[in-house]
N, CA, C and O atoms as a GROMACS GRO file, in nm:
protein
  340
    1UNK      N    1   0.455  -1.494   7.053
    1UNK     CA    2   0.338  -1.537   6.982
    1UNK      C    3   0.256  -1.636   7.066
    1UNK      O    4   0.133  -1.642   7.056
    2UNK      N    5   0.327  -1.712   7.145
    2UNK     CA    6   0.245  -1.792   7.242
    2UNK      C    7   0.162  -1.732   7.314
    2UNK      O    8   0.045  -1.769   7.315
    3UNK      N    9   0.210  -1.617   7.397
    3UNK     CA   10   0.111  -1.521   7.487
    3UNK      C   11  -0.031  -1.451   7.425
    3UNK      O   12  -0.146  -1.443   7.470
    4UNK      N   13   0.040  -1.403   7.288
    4UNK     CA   14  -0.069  -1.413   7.190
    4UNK      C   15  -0.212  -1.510   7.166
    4UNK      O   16  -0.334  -1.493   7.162
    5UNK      N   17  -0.139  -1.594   7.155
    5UNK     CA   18  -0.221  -1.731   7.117
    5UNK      C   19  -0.316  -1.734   7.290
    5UNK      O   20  -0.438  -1.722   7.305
    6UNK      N   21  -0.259  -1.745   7.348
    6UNK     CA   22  -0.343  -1.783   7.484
    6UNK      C   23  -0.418  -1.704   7.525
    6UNK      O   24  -0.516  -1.733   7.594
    7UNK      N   25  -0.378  -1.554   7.478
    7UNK     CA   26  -0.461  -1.480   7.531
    7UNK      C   27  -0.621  -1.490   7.419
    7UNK      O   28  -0.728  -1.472   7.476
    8UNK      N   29  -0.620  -1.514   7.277
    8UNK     CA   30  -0.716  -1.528   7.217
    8UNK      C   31  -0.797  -1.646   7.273
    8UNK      O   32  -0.919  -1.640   7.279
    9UNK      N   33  -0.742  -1.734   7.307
    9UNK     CA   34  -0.796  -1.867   7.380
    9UNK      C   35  -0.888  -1.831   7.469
    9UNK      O   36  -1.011  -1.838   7.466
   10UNK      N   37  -0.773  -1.770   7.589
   10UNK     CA   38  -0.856  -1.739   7.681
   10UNK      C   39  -0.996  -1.673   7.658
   10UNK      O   40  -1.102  -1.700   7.714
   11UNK      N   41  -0.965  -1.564   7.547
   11UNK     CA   42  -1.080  -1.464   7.546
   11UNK      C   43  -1.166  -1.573   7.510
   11UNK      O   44  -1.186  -1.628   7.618
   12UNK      N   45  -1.220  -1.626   7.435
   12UNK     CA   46  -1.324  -1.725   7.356
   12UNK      C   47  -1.323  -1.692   7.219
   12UNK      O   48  -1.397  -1.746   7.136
   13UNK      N   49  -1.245  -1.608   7.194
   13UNK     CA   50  -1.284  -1.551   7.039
   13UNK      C   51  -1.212  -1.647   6.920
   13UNK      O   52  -1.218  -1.629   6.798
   14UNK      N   53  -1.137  -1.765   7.000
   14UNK     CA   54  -1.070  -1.872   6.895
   14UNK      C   55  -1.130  -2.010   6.981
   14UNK      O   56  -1.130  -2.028   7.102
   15UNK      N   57  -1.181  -2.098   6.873
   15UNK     CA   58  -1.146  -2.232   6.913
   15UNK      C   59  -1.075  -2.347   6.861
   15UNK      O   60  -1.082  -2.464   6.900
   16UNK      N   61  -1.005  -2.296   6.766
   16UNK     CA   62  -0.940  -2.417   6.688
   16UNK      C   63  -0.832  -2.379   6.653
   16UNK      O   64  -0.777  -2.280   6.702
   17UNK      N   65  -0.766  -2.474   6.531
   17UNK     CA   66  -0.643  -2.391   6.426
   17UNK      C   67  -0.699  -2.288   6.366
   17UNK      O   68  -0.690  -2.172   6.406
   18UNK      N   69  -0.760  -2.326   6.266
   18UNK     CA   70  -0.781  -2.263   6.173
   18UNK      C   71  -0.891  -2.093   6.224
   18UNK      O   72  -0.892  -2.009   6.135
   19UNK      N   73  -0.962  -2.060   6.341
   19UNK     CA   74  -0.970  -1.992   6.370
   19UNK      C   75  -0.816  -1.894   6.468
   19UNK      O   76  -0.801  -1.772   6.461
   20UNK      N   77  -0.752  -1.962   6.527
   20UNK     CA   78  -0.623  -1.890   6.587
   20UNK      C   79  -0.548  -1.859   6.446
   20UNK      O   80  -0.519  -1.741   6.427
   21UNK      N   81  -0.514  -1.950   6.347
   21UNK     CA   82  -0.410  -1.886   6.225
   21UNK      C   83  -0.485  -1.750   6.180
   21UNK      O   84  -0.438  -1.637   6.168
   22UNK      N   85  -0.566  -1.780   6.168
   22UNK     CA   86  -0.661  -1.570   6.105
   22UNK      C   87  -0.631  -1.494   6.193
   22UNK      O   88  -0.579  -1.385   6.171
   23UNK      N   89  -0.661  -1.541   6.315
   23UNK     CA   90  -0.666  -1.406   6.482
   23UNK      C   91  -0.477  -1.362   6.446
   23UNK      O   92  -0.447  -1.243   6.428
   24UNK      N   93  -0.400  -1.440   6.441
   24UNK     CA   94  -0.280  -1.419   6.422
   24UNK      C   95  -0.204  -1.391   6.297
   24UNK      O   96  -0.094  -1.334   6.297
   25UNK      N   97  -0.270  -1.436   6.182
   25UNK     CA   98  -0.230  -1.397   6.026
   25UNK      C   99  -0.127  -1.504   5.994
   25UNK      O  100  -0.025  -1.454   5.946
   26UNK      N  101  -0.123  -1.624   6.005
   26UNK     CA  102  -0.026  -1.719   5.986
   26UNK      C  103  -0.087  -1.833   5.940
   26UNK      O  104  -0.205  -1.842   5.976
   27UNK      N  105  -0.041  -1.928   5.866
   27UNK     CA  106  -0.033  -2.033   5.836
   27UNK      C  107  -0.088  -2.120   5.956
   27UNK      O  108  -0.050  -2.101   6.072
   28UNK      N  109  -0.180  -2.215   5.921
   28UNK     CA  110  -0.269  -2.318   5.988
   28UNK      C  111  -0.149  -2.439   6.053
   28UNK      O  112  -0.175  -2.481   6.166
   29UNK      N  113  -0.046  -2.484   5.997
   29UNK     CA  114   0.061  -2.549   6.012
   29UNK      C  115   0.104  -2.498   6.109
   29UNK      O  116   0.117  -2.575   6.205
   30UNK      N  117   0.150  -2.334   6.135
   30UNK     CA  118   0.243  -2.245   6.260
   30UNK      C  119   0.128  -2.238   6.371
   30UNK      O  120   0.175  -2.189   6.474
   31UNK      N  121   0.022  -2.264   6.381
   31UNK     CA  122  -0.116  -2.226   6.455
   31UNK      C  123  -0.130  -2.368   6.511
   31UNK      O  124  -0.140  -2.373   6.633
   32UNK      N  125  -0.133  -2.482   6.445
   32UNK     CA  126  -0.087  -2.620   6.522
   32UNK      C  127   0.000  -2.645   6.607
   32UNK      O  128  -0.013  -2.728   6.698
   33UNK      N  129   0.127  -2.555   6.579
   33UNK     CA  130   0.264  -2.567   6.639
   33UNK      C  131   0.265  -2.486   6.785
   33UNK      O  132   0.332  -2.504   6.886
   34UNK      N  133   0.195  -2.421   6.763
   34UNK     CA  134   0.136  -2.312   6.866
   34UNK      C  135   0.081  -2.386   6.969
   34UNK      O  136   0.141  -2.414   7.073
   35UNK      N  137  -0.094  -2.437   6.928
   35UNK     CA  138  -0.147  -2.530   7.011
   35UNK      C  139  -0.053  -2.637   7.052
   35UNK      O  140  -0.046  -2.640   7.175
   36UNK      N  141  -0.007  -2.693   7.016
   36UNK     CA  142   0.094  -2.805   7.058
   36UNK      C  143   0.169  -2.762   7.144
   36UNK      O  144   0.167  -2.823   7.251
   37UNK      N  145   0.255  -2.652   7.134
   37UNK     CA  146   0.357  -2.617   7.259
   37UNK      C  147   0.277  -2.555   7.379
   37UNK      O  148   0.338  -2.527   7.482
   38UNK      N  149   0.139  -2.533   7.368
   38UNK     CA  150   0.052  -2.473   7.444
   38UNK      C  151   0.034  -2.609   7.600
   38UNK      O  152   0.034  -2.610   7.723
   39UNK      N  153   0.022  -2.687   7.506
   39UNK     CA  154  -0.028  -2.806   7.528
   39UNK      C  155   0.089  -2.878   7.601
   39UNK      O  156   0.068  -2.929   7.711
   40UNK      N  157   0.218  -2.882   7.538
   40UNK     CA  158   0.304  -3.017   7.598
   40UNK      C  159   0.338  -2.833   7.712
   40UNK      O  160   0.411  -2.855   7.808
   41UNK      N  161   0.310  -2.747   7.704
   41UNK     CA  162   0.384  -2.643   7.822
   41UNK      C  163   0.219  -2.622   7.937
   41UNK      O  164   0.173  -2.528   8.001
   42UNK      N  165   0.172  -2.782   7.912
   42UNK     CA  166   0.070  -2.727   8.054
   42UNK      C  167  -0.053  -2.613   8.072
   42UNK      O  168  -0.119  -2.586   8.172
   43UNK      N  169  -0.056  -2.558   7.943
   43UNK     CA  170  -0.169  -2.430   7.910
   43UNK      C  171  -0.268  -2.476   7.881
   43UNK      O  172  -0.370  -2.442   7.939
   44UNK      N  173  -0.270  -2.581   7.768
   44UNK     CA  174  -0.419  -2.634   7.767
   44UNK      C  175  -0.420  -2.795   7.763
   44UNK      O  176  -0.316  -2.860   7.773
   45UNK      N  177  -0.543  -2.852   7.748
   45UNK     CA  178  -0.561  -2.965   7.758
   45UNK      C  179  -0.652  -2.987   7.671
   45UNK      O  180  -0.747  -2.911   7.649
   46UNK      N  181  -0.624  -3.129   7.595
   46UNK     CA  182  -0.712  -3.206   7.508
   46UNK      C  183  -0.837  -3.196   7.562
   46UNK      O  184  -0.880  -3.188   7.677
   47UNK      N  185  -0.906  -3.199   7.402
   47UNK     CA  186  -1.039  -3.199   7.433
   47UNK      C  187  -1.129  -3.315   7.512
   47UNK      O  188  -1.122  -3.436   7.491
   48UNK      N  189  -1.217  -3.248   7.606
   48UNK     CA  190  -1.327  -3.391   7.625
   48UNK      C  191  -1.355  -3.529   7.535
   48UNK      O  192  -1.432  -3.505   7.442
   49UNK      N  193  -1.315  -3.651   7.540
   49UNK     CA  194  -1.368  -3.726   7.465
   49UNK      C  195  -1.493  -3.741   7.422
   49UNK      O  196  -1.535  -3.780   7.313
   50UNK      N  197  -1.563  -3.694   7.546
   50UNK     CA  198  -1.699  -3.707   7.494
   50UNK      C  199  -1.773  -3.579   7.426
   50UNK      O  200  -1.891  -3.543   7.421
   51UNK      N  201  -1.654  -3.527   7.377
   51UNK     CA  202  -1.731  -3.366   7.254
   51UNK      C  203  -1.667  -3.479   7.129
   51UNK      O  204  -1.563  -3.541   7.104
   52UNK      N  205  -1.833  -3.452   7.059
   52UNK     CA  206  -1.804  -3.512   6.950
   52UNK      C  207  -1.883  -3.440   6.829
   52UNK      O  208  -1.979  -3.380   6.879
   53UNK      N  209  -1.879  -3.425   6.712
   53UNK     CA  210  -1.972  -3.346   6.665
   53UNK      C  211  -2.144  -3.381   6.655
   53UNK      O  212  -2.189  -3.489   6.692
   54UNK      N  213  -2.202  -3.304   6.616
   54UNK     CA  214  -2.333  -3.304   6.632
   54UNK      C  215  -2.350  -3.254   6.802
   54UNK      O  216  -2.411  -3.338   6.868
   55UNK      N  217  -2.304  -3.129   6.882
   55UNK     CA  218  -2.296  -3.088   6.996
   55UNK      C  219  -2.406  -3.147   7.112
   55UNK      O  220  -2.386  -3.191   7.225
   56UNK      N  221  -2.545  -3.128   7.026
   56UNK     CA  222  -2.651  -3.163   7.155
   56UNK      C  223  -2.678  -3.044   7.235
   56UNK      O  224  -2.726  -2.936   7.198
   57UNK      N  225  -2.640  -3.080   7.350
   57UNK     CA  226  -2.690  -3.021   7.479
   57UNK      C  227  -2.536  -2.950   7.501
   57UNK      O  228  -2.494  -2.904   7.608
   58UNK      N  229  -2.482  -2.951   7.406
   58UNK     CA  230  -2.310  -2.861   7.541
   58UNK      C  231  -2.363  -2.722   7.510
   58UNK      O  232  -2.435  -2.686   7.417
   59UNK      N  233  -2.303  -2.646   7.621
   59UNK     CA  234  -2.317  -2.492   7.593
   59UNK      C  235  -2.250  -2.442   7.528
   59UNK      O  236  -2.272  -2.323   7.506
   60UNK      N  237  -2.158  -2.496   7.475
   60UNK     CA  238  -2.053  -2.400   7.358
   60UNK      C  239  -2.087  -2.442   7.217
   60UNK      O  240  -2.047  -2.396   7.111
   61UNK      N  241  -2.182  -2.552   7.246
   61UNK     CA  242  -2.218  -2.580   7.067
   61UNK      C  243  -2.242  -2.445   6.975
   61UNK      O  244  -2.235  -2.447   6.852
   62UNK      N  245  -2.267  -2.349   7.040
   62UNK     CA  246  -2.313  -2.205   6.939
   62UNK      C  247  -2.170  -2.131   6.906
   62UNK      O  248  -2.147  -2.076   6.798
   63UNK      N  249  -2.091  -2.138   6.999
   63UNK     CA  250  -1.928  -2.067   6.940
   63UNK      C  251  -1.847  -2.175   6.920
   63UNK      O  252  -1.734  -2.134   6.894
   64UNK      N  253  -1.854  -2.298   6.920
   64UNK     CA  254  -1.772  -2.409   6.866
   64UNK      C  255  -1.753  -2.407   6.748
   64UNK      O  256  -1.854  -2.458   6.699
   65UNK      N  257  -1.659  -2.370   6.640
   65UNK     CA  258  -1.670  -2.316   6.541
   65UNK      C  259  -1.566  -2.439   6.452
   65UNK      O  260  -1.539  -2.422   6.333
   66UNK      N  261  -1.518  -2.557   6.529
   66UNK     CA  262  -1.391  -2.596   6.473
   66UNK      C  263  -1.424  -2.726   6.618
   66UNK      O  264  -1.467  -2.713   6.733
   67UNK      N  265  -1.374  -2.860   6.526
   67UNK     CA  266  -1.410  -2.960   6.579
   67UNK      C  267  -1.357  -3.018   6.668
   67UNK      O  268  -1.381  -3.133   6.705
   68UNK      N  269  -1.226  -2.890   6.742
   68UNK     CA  270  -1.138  -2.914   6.819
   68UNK      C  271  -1.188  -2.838   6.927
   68UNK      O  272  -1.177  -2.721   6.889
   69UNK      N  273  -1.237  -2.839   7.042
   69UNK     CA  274  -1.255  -2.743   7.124
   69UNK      C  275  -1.101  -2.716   7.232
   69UNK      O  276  -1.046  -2.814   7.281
   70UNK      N  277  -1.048  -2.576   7.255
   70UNK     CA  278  -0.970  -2.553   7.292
   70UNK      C  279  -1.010  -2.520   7.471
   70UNK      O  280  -1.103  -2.457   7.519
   71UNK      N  281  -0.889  -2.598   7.541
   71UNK     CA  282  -0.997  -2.577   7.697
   71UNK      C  283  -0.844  -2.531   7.778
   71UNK      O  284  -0.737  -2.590   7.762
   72UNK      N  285  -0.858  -2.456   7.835
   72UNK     CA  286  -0.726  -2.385   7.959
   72UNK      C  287  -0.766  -2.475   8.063
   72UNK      O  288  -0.876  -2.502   8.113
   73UNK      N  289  -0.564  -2.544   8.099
   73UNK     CA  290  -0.605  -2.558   8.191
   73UNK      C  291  -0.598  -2.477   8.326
   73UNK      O  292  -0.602  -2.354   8.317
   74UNK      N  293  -0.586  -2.538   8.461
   74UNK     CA  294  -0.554  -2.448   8.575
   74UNK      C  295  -0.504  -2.313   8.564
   74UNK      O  296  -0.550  -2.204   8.599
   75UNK      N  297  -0.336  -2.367   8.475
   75UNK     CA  298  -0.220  -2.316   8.484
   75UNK      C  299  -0.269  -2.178   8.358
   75UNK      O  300  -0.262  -2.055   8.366
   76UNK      N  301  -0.311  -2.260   8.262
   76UNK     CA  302  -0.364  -2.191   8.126
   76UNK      C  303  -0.413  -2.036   8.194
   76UNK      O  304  -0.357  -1.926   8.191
   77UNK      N  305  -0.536  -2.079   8.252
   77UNK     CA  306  -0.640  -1.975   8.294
   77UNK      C  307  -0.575  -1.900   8.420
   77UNK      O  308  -0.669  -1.847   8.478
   78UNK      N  309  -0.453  -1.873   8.489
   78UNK     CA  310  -0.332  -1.774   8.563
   78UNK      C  311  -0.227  -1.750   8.501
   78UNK      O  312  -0.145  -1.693   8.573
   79UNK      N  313  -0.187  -1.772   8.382
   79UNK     CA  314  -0.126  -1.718   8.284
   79UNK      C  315  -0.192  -1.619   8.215
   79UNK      O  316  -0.149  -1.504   8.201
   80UNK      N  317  -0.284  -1.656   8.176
   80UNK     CA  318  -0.409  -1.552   8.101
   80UNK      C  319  -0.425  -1.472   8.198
   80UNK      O  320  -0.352  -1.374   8.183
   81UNK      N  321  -0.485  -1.468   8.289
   81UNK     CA  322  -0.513  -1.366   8.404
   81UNK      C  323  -0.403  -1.228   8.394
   81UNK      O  324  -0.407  -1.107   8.369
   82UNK      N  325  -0.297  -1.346   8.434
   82UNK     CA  326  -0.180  -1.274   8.475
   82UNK      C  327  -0.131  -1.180   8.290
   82UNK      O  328  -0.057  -1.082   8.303
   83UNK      N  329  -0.159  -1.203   8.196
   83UNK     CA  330  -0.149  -1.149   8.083
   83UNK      C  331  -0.211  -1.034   8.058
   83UNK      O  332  -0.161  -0.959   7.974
   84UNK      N  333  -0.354  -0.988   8.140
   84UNK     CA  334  -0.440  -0.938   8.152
   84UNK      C  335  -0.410  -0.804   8.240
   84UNK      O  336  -0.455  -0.691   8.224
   85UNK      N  337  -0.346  -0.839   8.308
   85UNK     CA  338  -0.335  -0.761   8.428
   85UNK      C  339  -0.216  -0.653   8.389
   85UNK      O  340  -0.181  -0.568   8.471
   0.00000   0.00000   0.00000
């Protein structure tokens, strides 16, 4: 379910919990747990401090759908690749 999860990430088609629990059909609680192990396993990284709501000028303000923006890191975005392939 993790590979799962990353690969929706990756695509752009999730940015939060509550958009990944629907992509996956689970509970918002198991979709946290998800991001979290995503996270302490080096896949993604906390959001920018300086995304805050009311977007402005960022370019993802139009698919930011959830006040968490989800960002791959290095490692994130050659895992995904490599998921792809």
């Amino acid at each position: 379910m993790l590979r799962q999860a990353l690969r929706l990430i990756a695509s752009g088609r999730v940015t939060g919990v509550d958009g990944l629990a629907a992509a996956l059909k689970v509970a918002p609680p198991l979709a946290d747990q998800l991001l979290a192990d995503l996270m302490r396993l080096g896949y993604l990284q906390a959001p920018d401090p300086s995304c805050r709501p009311g977007c402005g000028d960022c370019p993802l303000a139009k698919k930011c759908a959830s006040p968490l923006l989800l960002t791959l890191t290095d490692r994130g975005r050659r895992a995904s690749t490599s998921l792809h392939a």
